[in-house]
Legacy VTK file of the C-alpha trace (Angstrom):
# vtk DataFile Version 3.0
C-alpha trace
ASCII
DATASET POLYDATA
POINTS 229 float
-10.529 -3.056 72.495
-6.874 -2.362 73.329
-4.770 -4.771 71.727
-1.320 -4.493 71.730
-0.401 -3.492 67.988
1.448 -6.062 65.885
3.925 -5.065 62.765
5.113 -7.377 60.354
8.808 -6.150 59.311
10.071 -7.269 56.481
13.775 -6.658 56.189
16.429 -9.434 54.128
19.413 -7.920 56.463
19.290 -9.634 59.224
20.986 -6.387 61.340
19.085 -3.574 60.328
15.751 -6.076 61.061
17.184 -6.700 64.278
17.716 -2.893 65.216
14.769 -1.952 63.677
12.473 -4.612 65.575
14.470 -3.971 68.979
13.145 -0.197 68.485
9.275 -0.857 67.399
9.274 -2.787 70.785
10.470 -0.305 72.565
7.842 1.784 71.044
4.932 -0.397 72.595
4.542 -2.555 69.469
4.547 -6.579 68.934
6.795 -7.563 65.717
6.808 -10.482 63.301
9.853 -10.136 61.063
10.169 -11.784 57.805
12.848 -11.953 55.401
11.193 -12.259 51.515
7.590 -12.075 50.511
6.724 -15.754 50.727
7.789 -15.682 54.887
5.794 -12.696 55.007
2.351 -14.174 53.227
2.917 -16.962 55.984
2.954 -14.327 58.550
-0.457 -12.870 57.882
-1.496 -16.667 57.267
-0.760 -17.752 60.973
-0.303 -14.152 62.545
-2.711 -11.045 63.553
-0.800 -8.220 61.365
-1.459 -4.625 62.065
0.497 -3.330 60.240
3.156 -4.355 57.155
6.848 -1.907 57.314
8.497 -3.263 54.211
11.867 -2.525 52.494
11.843 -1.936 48.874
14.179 -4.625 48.155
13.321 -8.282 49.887
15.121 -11.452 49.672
12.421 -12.777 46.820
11.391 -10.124 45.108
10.946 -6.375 45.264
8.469 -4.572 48.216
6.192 -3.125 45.192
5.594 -6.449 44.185
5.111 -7.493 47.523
2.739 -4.631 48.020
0.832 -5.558 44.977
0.186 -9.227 46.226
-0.783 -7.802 49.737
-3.991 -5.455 47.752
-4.481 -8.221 45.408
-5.065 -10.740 48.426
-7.729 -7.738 49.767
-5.645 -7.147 52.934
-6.381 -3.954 54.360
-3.513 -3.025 56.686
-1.846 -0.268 56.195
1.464 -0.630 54.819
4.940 1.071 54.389
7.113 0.891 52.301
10.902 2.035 52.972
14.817 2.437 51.441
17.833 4.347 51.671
16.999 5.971 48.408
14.833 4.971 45.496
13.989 6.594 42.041
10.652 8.636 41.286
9.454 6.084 39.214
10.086 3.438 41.959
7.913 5.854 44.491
5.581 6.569 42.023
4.777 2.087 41.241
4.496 2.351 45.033
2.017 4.509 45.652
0.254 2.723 42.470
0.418 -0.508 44.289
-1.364 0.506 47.252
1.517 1.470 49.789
0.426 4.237 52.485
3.721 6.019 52.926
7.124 5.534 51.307
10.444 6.487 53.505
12.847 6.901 51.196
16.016 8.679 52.925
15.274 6.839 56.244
15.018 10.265 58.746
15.291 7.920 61.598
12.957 5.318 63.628
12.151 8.172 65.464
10.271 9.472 62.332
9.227 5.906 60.859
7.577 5.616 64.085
5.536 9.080 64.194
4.095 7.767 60.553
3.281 4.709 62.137
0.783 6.228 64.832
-0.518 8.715 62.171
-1.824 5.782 59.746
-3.356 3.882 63.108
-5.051 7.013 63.915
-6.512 7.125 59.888
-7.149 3.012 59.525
-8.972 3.261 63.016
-11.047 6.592 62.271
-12.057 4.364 58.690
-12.943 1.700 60.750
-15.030 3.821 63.163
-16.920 5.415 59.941
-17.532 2.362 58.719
-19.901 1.016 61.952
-18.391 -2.219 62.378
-20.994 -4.162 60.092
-20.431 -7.559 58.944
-22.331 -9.362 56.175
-21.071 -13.188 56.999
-23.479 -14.965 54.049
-27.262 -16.175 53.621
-28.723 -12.612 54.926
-26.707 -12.865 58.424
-25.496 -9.949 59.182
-23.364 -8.466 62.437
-23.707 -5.333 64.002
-20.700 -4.640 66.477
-22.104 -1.328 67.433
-25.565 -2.550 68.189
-24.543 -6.372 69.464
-26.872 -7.682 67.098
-26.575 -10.860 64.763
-29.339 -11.506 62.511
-32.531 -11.571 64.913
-29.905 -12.291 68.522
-28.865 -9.473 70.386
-25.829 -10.144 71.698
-24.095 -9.697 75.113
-21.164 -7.651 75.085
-18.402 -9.714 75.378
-20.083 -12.384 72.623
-20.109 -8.933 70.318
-16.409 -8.469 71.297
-15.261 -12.099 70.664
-17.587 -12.281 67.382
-15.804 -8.693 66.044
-12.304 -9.613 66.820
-12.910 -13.051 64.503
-14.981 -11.371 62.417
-12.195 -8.046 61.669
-9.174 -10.941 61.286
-11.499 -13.807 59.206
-9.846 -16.760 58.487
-6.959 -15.820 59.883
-6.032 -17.885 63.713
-6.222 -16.098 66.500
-4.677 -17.362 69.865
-6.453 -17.346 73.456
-4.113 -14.409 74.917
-5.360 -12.000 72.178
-8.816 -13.062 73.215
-8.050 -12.742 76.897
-6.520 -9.370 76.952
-9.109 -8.059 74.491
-12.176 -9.419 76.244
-11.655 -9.878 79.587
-8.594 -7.420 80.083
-6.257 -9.928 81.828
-4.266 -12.717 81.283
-6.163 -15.270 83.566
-5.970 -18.904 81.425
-9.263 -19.620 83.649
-11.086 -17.045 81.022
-10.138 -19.881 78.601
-12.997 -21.901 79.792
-15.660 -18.992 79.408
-14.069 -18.341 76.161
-14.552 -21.618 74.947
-18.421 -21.549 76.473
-19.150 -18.110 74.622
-17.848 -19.585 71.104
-19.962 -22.626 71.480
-22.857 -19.877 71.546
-21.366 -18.436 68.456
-21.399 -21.230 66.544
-24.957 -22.094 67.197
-26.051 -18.415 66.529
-23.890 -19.029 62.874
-25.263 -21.860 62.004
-28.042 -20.277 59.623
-24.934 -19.091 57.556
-22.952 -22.108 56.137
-20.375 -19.757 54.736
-18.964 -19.184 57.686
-17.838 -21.447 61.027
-15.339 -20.790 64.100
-12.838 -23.911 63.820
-10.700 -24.634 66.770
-7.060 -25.164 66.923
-6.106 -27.305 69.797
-3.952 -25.739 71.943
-3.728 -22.093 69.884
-6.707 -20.773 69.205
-9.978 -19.853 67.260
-10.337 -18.527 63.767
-13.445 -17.446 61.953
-13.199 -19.188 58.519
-15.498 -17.592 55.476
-15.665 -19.953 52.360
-16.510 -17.095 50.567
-12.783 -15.386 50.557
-10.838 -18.955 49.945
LINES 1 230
229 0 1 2 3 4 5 6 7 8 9 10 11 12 13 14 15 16 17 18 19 20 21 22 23 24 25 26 27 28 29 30 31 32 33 34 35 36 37 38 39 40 41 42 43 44 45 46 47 48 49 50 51 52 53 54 55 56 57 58 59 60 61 62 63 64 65 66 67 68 69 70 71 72 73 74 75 76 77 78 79 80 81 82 83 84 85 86 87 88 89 90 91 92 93 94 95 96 97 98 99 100 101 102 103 104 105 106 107 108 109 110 111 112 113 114 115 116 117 118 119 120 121 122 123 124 125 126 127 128 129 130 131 132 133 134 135 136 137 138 139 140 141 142 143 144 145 146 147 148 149 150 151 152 153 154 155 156 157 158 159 160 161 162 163 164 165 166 167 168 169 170 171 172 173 174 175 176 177 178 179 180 181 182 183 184 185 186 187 188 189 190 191 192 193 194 195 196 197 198 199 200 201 202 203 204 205 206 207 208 209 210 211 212 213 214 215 216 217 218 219 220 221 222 223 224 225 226 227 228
């Protein structure tokens, strides 16, 4: 599915963020900024994050701290971790807290944004390996490469709506992700099929009460799982 890319930045100078965000755009990439760890926790709350570009030193607290919260909380994305310069014991806590990459002398957005596309191309080739399988509680499980749930096979675009909650559980996702992922436009009359084909979904969950697709009026959908809080 070819969703635009989203990057969380989170940068306590307001100027650098604002250079640094102009850029990524330019690049082809959606950005949430954030200034300290807590804004940024919000973000993934609310947000579809592909990717976390973090300095070392936030408003709150420190980006290896940060870092460590992120793997603690079992988010997957990758995640980078930059500064101006930085000791070897700093790089080496980094690496120890999960980061991906560390930029430490800053060679230029240029540069930031090669390592950017080379740890998409990794995460996605994981992903691939991985078969897009889904337990979701009680025995149910989800095949996104064979569009089967449980017992249902599913049509395609059920299997596309069902991965794209099912990769970003519990977190909301709003109707123009779903429109440009599934139906490859941004038509609001796909809103009504969208809201036909997760009716279907929820019936075809119901054998699982860990998991349901709750509704936000007016935003979106998101596929909550008791199971991860």
């Amino acid at each position: 599915m070819d969703l635009q890319l989203t990057i969380l930045l989170c940068e306590p100078d307001k100027t650098r963020g604002s250079l640094m965000s102009d850029y990524l755009r330019v690049s082809g990439y959606e950005v949430e900024t954030a200034a300290s760890m807590n804004e940024a926790l919000s973000c993934f709350d609310r947000c579809r994050i592909d990717l976390c570009l973090s300095a070392i030193r936030l408003s709150d607290t420190s980006g290896i701290d940060f870092v460590h919260e992120l793997r603690q909380r079992q988010v997957t994305v990758p995640i980078i971790l930059y500064a101006d310069d930085a000791s070897k014991a700093e790089v080496l806590a980094a690496y120890a807290a999960g980061a991906d990459d560390c930029e430490w002398q800053m060679l230029g957005m240029d540069v930031l944004v090669c390592k950017i596309k080379a740890l998409f191309r990794l995460y996605r080739n994981e992903d691939e390996q991985a078969g897009g399988t889904y337990d979701l509680g009680n025995g149910l499980v989800f095949d996104a490469a064979m569009q089967r749930l449980g017992d249902i096979s599913l049509t395609s675009r059920e299997s596309n709506i069902l991965e794209l909650l099912c990769a970003n559980r519990n977190k909301l996702i709003d109707t123009t992700t779903f429109r440009k992922a599934v139906w490859k436009t941004d038509d609001h009359f796909s809103n009504r099929l969208l809201s036909v084909y997760i009716n279907r979904l929820r019936n075809y969950l119901k054998p699982s009460p860990s998991v349901a697709i709750i509704s936000t009026h007016g935003r979106g959908y998101r596929l909550i799982d008791t199971r991860q809080g």
